[in-house]
C-alpha positions as CSV (number, residue, x, y, z in Angstrom):
1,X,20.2,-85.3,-59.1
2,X,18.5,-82.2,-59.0
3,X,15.1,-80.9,-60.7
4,X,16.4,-78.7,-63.5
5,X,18.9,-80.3,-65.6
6,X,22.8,-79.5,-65.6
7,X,24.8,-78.5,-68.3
8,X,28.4,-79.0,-69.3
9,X,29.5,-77.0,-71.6
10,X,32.5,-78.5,-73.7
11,X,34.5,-75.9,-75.7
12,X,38.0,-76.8,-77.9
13,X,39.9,-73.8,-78.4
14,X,40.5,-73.0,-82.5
15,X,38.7,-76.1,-83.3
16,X,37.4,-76.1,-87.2
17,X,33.8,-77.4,-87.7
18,X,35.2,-79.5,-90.4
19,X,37.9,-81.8,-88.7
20,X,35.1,-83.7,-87.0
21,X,33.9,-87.0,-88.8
22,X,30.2,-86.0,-88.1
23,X,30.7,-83.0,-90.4
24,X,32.3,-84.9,-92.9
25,X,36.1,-85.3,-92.3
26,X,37.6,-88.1,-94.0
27,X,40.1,-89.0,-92.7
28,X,39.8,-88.1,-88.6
29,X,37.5,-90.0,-86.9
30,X,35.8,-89.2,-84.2
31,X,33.4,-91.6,-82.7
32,X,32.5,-89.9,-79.2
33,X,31.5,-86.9,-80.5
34,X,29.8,-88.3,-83.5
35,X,27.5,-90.8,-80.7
36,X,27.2,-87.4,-78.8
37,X,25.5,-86.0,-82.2
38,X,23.8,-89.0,-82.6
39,X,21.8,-88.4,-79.2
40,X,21.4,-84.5,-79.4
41,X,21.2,-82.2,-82.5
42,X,24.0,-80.9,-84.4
43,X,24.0,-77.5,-86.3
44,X,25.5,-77.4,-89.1
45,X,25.7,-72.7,-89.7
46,X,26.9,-71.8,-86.3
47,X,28.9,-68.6,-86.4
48,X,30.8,-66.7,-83.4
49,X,30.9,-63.4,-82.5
50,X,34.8,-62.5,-83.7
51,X,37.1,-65.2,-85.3
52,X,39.8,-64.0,-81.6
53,X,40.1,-66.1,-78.6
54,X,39.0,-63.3,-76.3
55,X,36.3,-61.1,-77.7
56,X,34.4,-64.1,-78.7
57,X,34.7,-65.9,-75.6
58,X,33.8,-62.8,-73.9
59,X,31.0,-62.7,-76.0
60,X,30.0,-66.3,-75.0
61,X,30.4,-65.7,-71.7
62,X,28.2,-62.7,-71.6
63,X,25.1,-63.6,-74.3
64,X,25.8,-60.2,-76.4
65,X,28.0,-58.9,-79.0
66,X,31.2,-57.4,-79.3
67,X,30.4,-54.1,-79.8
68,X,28.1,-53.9,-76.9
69,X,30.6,-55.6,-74.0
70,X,33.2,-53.7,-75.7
71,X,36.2,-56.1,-75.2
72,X,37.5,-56.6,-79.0
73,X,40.6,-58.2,-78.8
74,X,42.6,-60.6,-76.8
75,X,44.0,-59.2,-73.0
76,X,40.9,-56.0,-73.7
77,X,39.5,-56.4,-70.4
78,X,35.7,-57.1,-69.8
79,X,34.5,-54.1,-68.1
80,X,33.6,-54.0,-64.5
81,X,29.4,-54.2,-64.2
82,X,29.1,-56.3,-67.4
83,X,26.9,-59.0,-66.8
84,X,27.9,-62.5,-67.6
85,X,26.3,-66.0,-68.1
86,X,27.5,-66.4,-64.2
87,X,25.7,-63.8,-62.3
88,X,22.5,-64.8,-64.4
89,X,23.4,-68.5,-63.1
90,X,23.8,-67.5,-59.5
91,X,20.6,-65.2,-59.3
92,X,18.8,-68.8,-60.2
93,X,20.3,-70.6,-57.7
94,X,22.6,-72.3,-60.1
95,X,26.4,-72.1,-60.3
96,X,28.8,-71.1,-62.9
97,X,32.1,-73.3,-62.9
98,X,35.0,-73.1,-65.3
99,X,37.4,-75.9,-65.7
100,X,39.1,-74.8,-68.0
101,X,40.3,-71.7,-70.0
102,X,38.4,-68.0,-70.6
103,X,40.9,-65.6,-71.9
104,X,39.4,-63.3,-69.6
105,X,41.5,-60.4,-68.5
106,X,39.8,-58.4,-65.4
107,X,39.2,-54.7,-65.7
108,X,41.9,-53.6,-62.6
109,X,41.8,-50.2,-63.3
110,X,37.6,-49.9,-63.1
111,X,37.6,-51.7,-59.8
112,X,40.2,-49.4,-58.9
113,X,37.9,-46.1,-59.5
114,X,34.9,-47.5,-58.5
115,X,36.9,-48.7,-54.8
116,X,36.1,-52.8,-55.6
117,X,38.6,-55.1,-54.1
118,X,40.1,-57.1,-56.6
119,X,40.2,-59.9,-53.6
120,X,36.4,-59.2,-52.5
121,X,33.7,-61.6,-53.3
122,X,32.6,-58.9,-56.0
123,X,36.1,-58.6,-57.5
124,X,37.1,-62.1,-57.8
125,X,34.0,-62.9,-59.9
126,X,34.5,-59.5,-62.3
127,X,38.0,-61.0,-62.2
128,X,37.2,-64.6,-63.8
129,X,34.2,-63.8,-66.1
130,X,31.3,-64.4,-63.5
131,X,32.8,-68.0,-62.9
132,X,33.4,-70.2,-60.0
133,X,36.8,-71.0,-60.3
134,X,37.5,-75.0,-60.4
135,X,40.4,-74.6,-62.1
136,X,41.7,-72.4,-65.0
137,X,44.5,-72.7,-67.3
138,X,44.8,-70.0,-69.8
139,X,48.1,-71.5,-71.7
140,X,51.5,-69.3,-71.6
141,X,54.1,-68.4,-74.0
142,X,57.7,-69.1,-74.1
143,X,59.1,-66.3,-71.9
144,X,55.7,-66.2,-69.8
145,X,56.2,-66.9,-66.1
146,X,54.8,-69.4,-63.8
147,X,51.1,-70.0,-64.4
148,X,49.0,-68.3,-61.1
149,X,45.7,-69.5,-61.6
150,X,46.0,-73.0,-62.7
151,X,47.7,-76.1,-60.8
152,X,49.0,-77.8,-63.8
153,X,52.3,-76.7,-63.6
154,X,52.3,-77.8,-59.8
155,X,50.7,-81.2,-61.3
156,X,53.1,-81.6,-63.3
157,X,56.3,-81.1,-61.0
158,X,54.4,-83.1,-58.4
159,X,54.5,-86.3,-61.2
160,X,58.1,-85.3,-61.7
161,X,58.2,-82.9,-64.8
162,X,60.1,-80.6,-63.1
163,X,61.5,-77.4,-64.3
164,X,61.1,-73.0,-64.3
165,X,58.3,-73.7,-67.0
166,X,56.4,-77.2,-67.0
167,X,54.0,-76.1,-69.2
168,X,56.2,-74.9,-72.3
169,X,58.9,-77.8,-71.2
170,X,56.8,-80.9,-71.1
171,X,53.5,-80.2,-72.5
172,X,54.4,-78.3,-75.3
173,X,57.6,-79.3,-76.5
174,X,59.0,-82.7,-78.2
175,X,63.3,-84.1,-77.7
176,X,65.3,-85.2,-80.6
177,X,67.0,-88.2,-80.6
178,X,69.7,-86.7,-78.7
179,X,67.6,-85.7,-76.0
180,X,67.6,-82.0,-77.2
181,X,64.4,-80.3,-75.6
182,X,62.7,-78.4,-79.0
183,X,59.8,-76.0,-78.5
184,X,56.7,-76.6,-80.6
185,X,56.3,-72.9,-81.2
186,X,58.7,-73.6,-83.4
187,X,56.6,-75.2,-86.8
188,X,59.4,-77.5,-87.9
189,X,58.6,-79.3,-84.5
190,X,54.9,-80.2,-84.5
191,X,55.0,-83.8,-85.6
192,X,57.4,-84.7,-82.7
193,X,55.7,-86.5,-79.5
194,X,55.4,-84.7,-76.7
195,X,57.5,-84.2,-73.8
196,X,54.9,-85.8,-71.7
197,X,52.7,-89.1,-71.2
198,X,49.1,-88.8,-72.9
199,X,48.0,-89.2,-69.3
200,X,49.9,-86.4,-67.8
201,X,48.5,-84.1,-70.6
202,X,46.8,-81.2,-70.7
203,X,43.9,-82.4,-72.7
204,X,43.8,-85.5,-70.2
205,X,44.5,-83.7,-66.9
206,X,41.2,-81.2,-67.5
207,X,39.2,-83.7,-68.3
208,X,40.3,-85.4,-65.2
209,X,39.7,-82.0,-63.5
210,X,36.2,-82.0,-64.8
211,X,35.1,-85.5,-63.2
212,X,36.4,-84.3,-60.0
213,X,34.4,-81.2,-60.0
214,X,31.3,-83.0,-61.2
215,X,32.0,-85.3,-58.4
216,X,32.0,-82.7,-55.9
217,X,29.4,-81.2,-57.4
218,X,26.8,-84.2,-56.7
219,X,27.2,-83.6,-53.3
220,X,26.3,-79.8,-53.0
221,X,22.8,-80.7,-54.6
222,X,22.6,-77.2,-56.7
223,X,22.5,-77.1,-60.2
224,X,25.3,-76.0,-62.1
225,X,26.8,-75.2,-65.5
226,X,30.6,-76.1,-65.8
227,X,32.6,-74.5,-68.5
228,X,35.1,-77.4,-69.6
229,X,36.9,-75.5,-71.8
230,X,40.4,-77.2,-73.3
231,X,43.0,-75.0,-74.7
232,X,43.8,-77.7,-77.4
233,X,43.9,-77.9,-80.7
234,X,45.5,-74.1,-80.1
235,X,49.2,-73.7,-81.2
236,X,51.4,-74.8,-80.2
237,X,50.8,-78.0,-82.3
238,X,52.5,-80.5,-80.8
239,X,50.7,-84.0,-78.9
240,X,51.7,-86.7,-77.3
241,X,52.0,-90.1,-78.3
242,X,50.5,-92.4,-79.8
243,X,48.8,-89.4,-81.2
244,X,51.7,-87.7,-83.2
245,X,52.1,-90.0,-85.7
246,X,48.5,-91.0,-86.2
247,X,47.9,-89.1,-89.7
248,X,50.7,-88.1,-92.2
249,X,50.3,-85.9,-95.5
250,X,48.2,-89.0,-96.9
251,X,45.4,-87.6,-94.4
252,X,45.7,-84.1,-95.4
253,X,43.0,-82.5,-97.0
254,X,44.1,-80.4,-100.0
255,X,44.0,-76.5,-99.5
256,X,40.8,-74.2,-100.4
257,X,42.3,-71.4,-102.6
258,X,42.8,-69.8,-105.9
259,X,45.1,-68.1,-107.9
260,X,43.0,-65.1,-108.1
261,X,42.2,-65.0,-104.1
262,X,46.1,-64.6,-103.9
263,X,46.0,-61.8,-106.6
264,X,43.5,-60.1,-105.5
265,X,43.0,-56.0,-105.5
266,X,41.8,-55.7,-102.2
267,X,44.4,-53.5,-99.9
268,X,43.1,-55.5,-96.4
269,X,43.2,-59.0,-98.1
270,X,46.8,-58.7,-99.5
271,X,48.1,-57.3,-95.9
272,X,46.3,-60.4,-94.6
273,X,48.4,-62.6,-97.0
274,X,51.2,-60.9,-96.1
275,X,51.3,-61.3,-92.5
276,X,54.0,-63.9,-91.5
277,X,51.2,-66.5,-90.2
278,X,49.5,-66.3,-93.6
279,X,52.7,-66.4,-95.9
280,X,53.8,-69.3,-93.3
281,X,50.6,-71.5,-93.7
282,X,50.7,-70.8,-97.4
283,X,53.8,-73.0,-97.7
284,X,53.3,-76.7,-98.2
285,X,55.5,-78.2,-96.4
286,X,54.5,-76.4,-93.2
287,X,51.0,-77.8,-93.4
288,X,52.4,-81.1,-93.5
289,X,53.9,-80.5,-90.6
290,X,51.5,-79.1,-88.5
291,X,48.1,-80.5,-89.5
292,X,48.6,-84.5,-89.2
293,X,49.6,-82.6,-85.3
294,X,46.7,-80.5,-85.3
295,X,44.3,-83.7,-86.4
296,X,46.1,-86.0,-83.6
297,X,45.1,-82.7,-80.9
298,X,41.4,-83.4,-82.3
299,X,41.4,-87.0,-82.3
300,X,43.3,-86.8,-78.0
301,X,40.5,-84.6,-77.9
302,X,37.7,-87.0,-78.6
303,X,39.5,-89.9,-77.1
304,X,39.0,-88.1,-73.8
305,X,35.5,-87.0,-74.4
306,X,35.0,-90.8,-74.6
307,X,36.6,-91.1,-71.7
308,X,34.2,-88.3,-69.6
309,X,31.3,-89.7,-71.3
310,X,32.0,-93.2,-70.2
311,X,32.2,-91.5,-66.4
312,X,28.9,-90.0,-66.5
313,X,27.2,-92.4,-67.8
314,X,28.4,-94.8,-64.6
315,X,27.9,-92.1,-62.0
316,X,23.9,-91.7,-63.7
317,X,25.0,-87.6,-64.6
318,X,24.3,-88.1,-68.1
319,X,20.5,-89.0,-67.6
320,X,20.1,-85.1,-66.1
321,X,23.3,-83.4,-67.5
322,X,22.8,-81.3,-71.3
323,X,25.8,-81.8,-73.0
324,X,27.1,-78.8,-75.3
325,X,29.8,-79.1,-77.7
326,X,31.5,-76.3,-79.4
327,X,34.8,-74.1,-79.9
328,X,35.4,-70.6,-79.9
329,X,36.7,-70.1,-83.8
330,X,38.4,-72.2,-86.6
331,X,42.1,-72.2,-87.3
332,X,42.8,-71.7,-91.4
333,X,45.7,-74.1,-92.1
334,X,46.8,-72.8,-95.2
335,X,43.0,-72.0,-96.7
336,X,42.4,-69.0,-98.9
337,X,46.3,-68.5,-98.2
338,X,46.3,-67.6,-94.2
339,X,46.9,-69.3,-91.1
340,X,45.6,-68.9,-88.0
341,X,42.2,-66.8,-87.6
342,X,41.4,-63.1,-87.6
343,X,39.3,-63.3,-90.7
344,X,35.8,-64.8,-92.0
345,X,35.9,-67.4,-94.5
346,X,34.0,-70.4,-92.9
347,X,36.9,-72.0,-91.8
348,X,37.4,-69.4,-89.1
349,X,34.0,-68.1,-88.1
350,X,32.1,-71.1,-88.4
351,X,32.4,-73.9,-85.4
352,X,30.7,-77.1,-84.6
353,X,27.6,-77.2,-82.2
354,X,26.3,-80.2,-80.8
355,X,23.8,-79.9,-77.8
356,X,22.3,-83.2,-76.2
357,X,19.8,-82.8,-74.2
358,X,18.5,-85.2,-71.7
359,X,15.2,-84.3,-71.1
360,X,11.6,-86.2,-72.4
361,X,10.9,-83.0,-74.3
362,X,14.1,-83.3,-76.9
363,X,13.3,-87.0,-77.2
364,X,11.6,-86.1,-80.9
365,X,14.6,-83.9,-82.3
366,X,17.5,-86.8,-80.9
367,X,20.3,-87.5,-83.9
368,X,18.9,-84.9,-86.1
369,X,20.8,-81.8,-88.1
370,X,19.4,-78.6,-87.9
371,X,20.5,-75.6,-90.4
372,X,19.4,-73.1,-88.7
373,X,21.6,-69.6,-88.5
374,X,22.9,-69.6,-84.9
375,X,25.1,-67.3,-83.1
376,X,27.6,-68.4,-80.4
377,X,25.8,-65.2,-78.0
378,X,22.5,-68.2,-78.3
379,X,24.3,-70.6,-75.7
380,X,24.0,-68.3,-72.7
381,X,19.7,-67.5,-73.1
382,X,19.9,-71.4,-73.7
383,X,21.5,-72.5,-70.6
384,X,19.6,-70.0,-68.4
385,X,16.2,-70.8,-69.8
386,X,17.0,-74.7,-68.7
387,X,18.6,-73.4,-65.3
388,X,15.4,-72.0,-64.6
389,X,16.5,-67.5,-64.8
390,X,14.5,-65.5,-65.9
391,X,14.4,-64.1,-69.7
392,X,16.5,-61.0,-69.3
393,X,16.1,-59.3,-73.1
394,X,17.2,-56.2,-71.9
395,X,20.7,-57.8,-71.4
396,X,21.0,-61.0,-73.3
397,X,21.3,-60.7,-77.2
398,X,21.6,-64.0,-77.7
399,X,18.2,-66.6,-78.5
400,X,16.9,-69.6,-76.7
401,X,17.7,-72.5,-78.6
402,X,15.6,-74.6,-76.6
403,X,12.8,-74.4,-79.3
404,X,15.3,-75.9,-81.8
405,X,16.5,-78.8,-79.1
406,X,12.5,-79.7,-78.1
407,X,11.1,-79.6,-81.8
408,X,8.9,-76.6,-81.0
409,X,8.7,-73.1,-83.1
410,X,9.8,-69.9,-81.6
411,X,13.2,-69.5,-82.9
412,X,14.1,-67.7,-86.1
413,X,17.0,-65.1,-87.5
414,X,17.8,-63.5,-90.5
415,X,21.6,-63.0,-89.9
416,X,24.4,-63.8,-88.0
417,X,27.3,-60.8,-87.0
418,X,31.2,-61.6,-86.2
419,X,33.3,-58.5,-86.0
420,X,37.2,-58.2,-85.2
421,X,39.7,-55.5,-84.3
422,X,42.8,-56.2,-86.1
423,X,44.4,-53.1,-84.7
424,X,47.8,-55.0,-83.1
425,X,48.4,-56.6,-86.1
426,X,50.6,-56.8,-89.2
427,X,48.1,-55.6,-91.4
428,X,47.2,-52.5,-89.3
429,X,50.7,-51.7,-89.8
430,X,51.3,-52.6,-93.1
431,X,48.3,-49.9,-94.2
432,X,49.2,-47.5,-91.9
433,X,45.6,-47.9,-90.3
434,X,44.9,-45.7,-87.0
435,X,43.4,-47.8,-84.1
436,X,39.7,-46.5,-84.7
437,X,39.7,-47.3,-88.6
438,X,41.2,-50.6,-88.2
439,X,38.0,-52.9,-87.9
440,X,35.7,-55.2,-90.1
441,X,32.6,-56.4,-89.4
442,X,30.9,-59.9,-90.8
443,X,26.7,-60.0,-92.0
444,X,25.7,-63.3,-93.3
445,X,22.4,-64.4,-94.0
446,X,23.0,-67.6,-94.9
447,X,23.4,-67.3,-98.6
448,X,25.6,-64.3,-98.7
449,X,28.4,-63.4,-96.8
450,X,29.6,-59.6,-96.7
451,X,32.2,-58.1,-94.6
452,X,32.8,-54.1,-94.4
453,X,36.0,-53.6,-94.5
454,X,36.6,-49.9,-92.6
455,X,38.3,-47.3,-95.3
456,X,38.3,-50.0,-97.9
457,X,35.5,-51.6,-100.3
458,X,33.7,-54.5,-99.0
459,X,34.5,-57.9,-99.0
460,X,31.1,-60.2,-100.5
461,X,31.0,-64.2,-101.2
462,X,28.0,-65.9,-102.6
463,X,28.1,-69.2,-100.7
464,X,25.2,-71.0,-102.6
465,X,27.3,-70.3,-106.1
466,X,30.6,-70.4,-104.8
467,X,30.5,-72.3,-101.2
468,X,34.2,-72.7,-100.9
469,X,34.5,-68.2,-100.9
470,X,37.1,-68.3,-103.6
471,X,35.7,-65.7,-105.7
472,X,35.0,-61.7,-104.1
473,X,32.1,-60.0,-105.3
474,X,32.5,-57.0,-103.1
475,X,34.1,-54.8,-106.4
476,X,31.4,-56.5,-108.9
477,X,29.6,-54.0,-111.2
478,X,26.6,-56.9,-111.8
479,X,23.8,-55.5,-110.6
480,X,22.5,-58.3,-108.5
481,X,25.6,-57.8,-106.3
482,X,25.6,-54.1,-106.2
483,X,22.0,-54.5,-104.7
484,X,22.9,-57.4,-102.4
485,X,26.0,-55.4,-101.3
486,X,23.6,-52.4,-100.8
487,X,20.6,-54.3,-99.0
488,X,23.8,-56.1,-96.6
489,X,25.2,-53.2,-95.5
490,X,21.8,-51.1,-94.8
491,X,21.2,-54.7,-92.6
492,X,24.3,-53.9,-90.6
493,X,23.6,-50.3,-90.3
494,X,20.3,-51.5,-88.8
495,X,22.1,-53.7,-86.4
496,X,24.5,-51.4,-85.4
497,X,22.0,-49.0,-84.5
498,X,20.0,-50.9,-81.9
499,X,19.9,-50.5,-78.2
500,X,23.1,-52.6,-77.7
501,X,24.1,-51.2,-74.2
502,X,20.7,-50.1,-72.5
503,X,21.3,-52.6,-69.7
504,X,19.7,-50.8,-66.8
505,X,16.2,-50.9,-69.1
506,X,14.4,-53.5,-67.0
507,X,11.0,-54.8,-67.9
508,X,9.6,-52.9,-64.5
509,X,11.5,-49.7,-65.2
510,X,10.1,-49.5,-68.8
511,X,6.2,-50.3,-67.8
512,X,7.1,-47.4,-65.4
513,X,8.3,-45.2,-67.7
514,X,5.3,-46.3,-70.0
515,X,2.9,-45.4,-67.5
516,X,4.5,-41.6,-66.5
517,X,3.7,-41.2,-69.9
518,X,0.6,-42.4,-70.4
519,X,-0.8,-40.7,-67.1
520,X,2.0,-39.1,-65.2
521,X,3.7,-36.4,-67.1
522,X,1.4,-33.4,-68.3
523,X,3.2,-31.8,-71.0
524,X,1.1,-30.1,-73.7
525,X,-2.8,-30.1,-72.6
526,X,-4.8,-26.5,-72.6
527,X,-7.1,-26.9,-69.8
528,X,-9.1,-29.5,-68.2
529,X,-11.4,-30.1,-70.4
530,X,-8.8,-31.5,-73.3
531,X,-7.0,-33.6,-70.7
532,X,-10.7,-35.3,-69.9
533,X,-11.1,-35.9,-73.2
534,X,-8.0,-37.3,-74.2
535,X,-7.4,-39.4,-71.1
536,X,-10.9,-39.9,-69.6
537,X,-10.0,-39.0,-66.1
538,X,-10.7,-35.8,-64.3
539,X,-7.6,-33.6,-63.2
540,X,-8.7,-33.1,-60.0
541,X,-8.6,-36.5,-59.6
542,X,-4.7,-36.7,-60.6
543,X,-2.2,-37.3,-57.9
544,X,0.6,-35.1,-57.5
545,X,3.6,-37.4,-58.9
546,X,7.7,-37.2,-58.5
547,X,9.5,-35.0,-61.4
């Protein structure tokens, strides 16, 4: 035990807020995350920083948008000297451990320039996000080679699932009935089990991974934060019994779109629907393939989470451990005709948060919902207020949610930003869009949702009206929407032209550069006599000061 809390920070990668029972799935149960609700707070308008794996993990991982750490797509590397969640940590005392996956790709070419050993102490952190490396396991693809920074494939050949890629062979592919090894990147192969035991997973081998670290961990005797961070529900969508045939099409919730969504005017929104993982998803019969796999991912998930929980509770971490619960974006399923992410309807930039905390002073807010607008950049001031750093508002965008956890005031915000880059995709090519025009950014204040659309009109739902954002306002000629579109995007203009990257402007260096001003720097007095009189100090008196 140690005298600040720890906290392990639980992220499911392209998790939707909605396939969780305690925010009213209902079909997919899930019983150890709804008890970890029950003793913490749940949010129910929790919105990330991009609807991408990487840019809004980076932003996670670093407290501050996208457009100030600058890494807007997946494989964009973080820039050497941005400061992450983990140097914060360490300055504290605390440390920063990721079990898990980041999507983190390291700047090589600015440690090159600025002479930084990629192998150093320095260069390995910039490397992994500012983490202490447990264990990481970023997924591959098909023709990707052997993982190098996790040990699952070693795990898996040293439990005899052996072959060139363990990974794509076992874990995420399923055998016919004649043995035939099919890949689950394939659609038409997500309701087979497996190639694997449930135990021999990757959902079940990081959570095993977690409990040893948190074992070892005990016996350091520093605080830490560790980032469990699974890669499932992601495609591919395949798990391992009993899970795969857990749900069928009678658990499938019917798709959220319209005729006219799929008609629509707007030049971006048909490329979207266009794009072969939106035309895919918009087909029936694939979401009955892949979502009763997708829901058996979720309800692996939470079996595990049991699991851990159970563990913590018997080793006495859970009476001193915060518990965060979360994912990094949503996954569409067929919704408002798409698939995957990329875009902001709330089944992509919305995600579940749950936060438990341990401590005497959250005892009044336990089991309750709170509906305040959060951003996913809010985690990191959170974590390093109860690690015991010190407020760094020159860096850190994000806001303490401690208030919220302990019942207190202090915490407020009018709106919530998600941005994405959609420069590599088929909609950038489809409208010929050059890399620099082919952006959007999200402003929602809780009631309306609008999203500038770069060379094109803007996008605009009115969620207390129309909550399931079938119907877009952003060409409307009523003159409530022509204001709200107006008043939105002079809100983001304001946002946009903040100090996002002043970084260096520490609280000292700014009372310094206060007080040159104030006394220091003599620009514009006549003679003594007006500098008396406007400062109350006699020049004489002044000491000579550096220019």
């Amino acid at each position: 035990m140690t005298d600040k809390p720890n906290v392990l920070w639980i992220m499911a990668d392209q998790l939707r807020f909605d396939y969780l029972s305690c925010y009213g799935h209902p079909h997919l149960h899930t019983p150890h995350i709804d008890a970890l609700a029950d003793r913490g707070v749940r949010f129910t308008n929790t919105y990330v920083q991009s609807p991408v794996c990487g840019p809004s993990r980076m932003s996670a991982y670093t407290g501050r948008y996208v457009r100030s750490h600058g890494s807007t797509w997946n494989g964009m590397p973080l820039r050497i000297g941005e400061p992450t969640l983990g140097d914060h940590l360490r300055e504290a005392g605390a440390r920063a451990v990721l079990v898990g996956k980041t999507h983190m790709a390291a700047d090589a070419e600015g440690m090159a320039w600025l002479g930084i050993d990629p192998k150093s102490e320095i260069g390995v952190r910039a490397s992994e996000c500012g983490f202490e490396v447990f264990e990481r396991d970023d997924g591959l693809h098909p023709d990707s080679p052997r993982q190098q920074w996790s040990a699952y494939d070693d795990y898996l050949v040293a439990h005899g699932y052996d072959s060139d890629n363990p990974w794509e062979d076992f874990a995420n592919s399923g055998k016919d009935d004649d043995g035939e090894l099919l890949s689950a990147w394939l659609l038409k192969n997500s309701r087979m089990a497996a190639n694997v035991p449930e135990e021999h997973s990757e959902t079940a081998y990081m959570t095993d991974r977690a409990m040893d670290f948190m074992e070892q961990a005990t016996a350091d005797g520093r605080p830490w934060m560790c980032h469990l961070s699974y890669i499932k529900p992601h495609w591919p969508y395949i798990v391992p019994a009993p899970y795969h045939d857990m749900y069928d099409e009678r658990h499938i919730v019917p798709p959220v779109r319209s005729t006219a969504e799929r008609d629509t005017d707007h030049p971006l929104m048909r490329a979207y629907h266009d794009a072969r993982v939106c035309k895919s998803f918009s087909r029936d019969h694939v979401r009955e393939h892949v979502i009763p796999a997708y829901m058996g991912l979720i309800k692996q998930l939470d079996d595990n989470l049991g699991r851990l929980f159970a563990w913590m509770d018997e080793k006495g971490l859970s009476q001193n451990t915060i518990v965060v619960f979360t994912s990094d974006h949503g996954d569409y399923m067929g919704d408002h005709w798409m698939g995957d992410k990329d875009f902001y309807h709330e089944m992509a930039v919305k995600v579940p948060l749950i936060i438990a905390d341990p401590r005497p002073e959250a005892d009044a807010t336990r089991g309750s919902v709170s509906d305040a607008l959060i951003e996913m950049i809010d985690l990191a001031p959170t974590f390093m207020s109860a690690l015991g750093c010190t407020p760094k508002p020159h860096i850190i965008e994000g806001r303490d949610l401690t208030p919220l956890l302990h019942g207190t005031e202090g915490f407020s915000r009018k709106y919530a930003i998600s941005e994405h880059d959609y420069h590599w995709s088929d909609m950038a090519r489809t409208l010929e869009q050059r890399q620099e025009d082919a952006h959007t950014k999200m402003i929602f204040d809780g009631r309306w949702k609008y999203i500038r659309c770069e060379g094109f009109r803007p996008v605009l739902f009115d969620l207390a009206t129309d909550p399931s954002e079938l119907t877009d306002l952003g060409g409307s000629t009523d003159a409530e929407h022509i204001t709200v579109r107006a008043r939105m995007e002079a809100a983001l203009l304001d946002w946009a032209t903040r100090h996002h990257t002043r970084i260096t402007a520490t609280p000292s260096l700014l009372a310094r550069q206060k007080m040159a001003a104030e006394s220091g720097i003599l620009i514009g007095f006549w003679d003594e006599d007006e500098y008396f009189t406007t400062t109350g100090k006699r020049f004489e008196d002044l000491k000579p000061v550096g220019r």
